[in-house]
N, C-alpha and C positions, 0 to 999 in steps of 0.2 A: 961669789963666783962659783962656787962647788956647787951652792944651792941650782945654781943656771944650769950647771952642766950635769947634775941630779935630773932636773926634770926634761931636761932636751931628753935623755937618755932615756927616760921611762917612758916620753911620748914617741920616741922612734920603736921602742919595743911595743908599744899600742898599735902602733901601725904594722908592724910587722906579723904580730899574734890576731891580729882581729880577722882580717881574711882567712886565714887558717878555720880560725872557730865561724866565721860566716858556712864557708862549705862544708862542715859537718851538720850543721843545720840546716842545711839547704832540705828541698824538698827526694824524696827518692827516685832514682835513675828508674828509666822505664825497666830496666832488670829487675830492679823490686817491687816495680809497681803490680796491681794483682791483675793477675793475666785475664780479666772478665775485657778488656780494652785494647784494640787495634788500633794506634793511630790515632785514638779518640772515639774511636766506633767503637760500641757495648758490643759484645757477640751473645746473641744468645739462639738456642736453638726448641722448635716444636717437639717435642720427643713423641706426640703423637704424630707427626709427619715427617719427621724427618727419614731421609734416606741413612741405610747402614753407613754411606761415606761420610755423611754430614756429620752424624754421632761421632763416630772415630776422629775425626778432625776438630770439632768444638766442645768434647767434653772432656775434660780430665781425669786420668786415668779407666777411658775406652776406647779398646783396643777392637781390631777385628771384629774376633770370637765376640765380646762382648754386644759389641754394637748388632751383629746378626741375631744375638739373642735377644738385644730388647726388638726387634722387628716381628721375629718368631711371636714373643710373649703377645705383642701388642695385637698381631693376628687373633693366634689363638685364644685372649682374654678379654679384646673390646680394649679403647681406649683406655689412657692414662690417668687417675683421677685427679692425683699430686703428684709432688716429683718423689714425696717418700715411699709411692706403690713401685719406683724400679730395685727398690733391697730385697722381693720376690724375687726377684732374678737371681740364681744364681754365680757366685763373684762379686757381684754388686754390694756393698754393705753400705751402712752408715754415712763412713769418712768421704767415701765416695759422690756419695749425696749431696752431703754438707757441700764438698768443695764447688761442686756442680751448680748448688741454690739457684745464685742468682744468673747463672745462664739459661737456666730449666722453662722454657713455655709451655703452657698447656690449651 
């Protein structure tokens, strides 16, 4: 009889602990997910066409100033080759780049 009321007990605690650990496994909240994704739409933007607005809205960390300077460079130097020719920019570095990748069209 113990043995009965042993194991009812450990299988009510399986049920109770298993949902717990399901949702920490679960997949990640669109808060974590990587922000390259609206809704399910990819964002990505021309950086040789784009408008200053467009920049400033689908790139990560560019701002205003930023965004009017890659329009300036892009005049005055001829198109983009890759996405790594906007760390010419001044502000622009690396990390900036990197987070940018896969939104970057050319």
């Amino acid at each position: 009889m113990k043995f009965i009321k042993l194991a009812l007990i450990a299988s009510l605690s399986l049920c109770v602990s298993l949902p717990a650990f399901s949702e920490s496994t679960s997949s990640p909240s669109k808060s974590t997910q990587k922000a390259d994704k609206y809704d399910g739409i990819e964002i990505t933007v021309n950086i040789n066409t784009a408008t200053a607005e467009e920049l400033e809205t689908l790139l990560i960390g560019i701002g205003e100033k930023k965004a009017k300077d890659i329009i300036q460079f892009r005049q005055e130097n001829g198109l983009f080759e890759k996405a790594e020719d906007l760390i010419k920019i001044k502000g622009i570095g690396k990390s900036t780049v990197e987070k940018n990748k896969e939104r970057i069209l050319l």
